[in-house]
N, C-alpha and C positions, 0 to 999 in steps of 0.2 A: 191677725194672719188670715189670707184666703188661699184659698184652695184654686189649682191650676189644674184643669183633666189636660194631659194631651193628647191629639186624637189622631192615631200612629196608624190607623190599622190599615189593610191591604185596599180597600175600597172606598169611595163615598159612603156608597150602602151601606158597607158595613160600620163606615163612623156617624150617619147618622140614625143609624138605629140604637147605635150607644147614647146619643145624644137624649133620644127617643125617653130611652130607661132614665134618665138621671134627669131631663129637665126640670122636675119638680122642686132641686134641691140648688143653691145659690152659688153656684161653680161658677170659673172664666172655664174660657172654652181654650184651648193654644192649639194653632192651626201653623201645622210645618212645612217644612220647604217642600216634602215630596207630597202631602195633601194639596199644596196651593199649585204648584206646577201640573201633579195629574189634574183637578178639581176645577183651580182658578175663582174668579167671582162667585159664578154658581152656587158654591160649597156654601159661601159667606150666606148668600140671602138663601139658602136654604136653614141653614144653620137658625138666621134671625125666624124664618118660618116657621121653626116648630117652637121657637121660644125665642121672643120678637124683645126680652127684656136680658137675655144671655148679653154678658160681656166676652168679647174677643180678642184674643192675645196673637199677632199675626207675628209671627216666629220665624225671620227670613234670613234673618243677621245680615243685613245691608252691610258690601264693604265692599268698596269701589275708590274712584275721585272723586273730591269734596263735590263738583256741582252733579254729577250724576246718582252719587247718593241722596242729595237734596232735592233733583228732577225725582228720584223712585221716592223720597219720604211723601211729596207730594203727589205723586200718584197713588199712594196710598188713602190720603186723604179723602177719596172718592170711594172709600169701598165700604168705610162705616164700622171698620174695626175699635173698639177702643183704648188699643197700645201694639206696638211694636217694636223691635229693636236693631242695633246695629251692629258694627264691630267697635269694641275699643281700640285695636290697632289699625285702624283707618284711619287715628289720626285727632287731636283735638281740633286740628283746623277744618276736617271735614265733618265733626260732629257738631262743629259752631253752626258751621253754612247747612248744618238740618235744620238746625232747632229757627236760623236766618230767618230760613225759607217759610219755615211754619209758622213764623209770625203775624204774616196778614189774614191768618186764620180767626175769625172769633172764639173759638174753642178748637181742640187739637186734641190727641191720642196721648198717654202717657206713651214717653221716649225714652228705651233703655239701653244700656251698651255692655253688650259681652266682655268678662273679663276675661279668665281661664274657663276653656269649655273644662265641664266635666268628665269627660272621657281624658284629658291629660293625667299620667302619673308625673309626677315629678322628673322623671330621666327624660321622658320626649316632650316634656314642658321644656325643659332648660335645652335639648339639640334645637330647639325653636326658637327660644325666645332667650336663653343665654341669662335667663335671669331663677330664682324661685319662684314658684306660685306666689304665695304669699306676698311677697314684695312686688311682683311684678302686678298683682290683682290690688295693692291698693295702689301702685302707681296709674294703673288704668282708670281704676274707681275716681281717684283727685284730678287726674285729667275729666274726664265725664262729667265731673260736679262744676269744674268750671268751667264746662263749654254751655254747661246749662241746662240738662239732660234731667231728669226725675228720678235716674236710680240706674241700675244694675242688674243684669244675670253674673251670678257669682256663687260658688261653691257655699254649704254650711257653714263651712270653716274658715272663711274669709267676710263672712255679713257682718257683725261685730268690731273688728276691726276697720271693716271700712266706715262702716258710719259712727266711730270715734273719729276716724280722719276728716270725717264731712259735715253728714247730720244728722240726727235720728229721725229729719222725715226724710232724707235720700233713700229711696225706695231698693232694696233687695229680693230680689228674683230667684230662689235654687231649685235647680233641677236637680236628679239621682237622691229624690226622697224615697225610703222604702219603707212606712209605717208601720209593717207589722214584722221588720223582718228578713224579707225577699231577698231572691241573690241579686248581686247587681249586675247581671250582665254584663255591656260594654262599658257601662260607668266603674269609673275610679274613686271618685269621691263621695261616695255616699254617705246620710246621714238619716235619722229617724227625725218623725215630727216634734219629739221632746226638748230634741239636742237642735231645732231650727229658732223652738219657741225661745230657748236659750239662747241662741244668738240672734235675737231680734229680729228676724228675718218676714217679711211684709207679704212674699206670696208663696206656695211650694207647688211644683210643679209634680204630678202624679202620672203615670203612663200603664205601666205593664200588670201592677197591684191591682188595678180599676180595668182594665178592657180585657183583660187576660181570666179575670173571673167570672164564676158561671152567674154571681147577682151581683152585676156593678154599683147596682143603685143600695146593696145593702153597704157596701165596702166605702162608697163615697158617704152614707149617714155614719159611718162608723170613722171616717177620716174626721165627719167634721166635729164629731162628739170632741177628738183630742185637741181640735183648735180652738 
């Protein structure tokens, strides 16, 4: 299991001075929608500048139509991240024409697709989506695995179950991990590191635990002790 920072905070400056403290230690970086909108490229080769061996997790949840989300997975191609992801309700036929497109790639970014964001509870998951979490996240998941995709963002409580339905190398992504604890905020479905390790889960994503403390760099050697 690795370790995912995400880097939320109100500035560049101030996410790469986070970045600053913790480079030392073998974290992805996850770079979001309002960091890459304020930020854009810049952010990225700054990011590779202060640690030119960082992996990048580019967080945009592509979801559009099949060839304009394929014209954006390739423009991504150009920025030297090494994964990003999509929506899963965009579609297997537009998650096909990603992975199409990225074919005449010699090498490519792992490509993931959102299944139930974490901030859903169950009552405005189903006025959406008219289904459960649960069933509706491994129906997203078995669509994704056969469009060809590398894995998943998906709740704790749904990694397990999908990669019985797929594989145990279909990759699992959860966000709303709280390691030690922490309230969860806007998330709904939170879980500890223990209960991720328990459901097989391949990367966790950390945010508020880690940038919100006064020694990040001691909280992230303290995440990775439990992985």
């Amino acid at each position: 299991m690795e370790l995912c920072v995400a880097l939320d905070l109100p500035t560049m400056e101030e996410n790469l001075a986070l970045v600053e403290k913790i480079k030392a230690y073998p974290v992805w970086l996850k770079v979001g929608l309002r960091a890459y909108i304020r930020d854009g490229e810049p952010f990225i080769k700054a990011l590779k500048k202060i640690n030119p061996e960082c992996k990048i997790f580019l967080d945009l949840k592509l979801y559009d139509i099949p060839n304009t989300m394929a014209d954006a997975a390739e423009s991504i191609m150009g920025l030297g991240v090494d994964m990003f992801n999509v929506h899963a309700s965009a579609g297997k036929k537009a998650m096909t024409t990603v992975m199409q497109r990225l074919e005449k790639f010699e090498s490519r970014p792992l490509v993931l697709a959102v299944t139930a964001l974490t901030s859903f509870d169950e009552a405005e998951f189903g006025s959406v989506y008219g289904e459960k979490i649960a069933l509706k996240a491994d129906q997203f998941a078995k669509d994704t695995y056969e469009a060809g995709l590398d894995g998943v963002v998906c709740s704790v409580f749904e990694s397990a179950s999908i990669k019985s339905l797929t594989s145990d190398a279909f990759l699992t992504l959860t966000p709303g991990i709280r390691p030690f604890g922490e309230a969860a905020g806007d998330q709904q479905r939170v879980a500890t590191v223990e209960l991720a390790h328990q459901e097989k889960v391949d990367f966790i994503v950390v945010g508020r635990p880690i940038y919100q403390a006064e020694d990040p760099a001691s909280v992230v050697a303290k995440i990775l002790e439990k992985l």
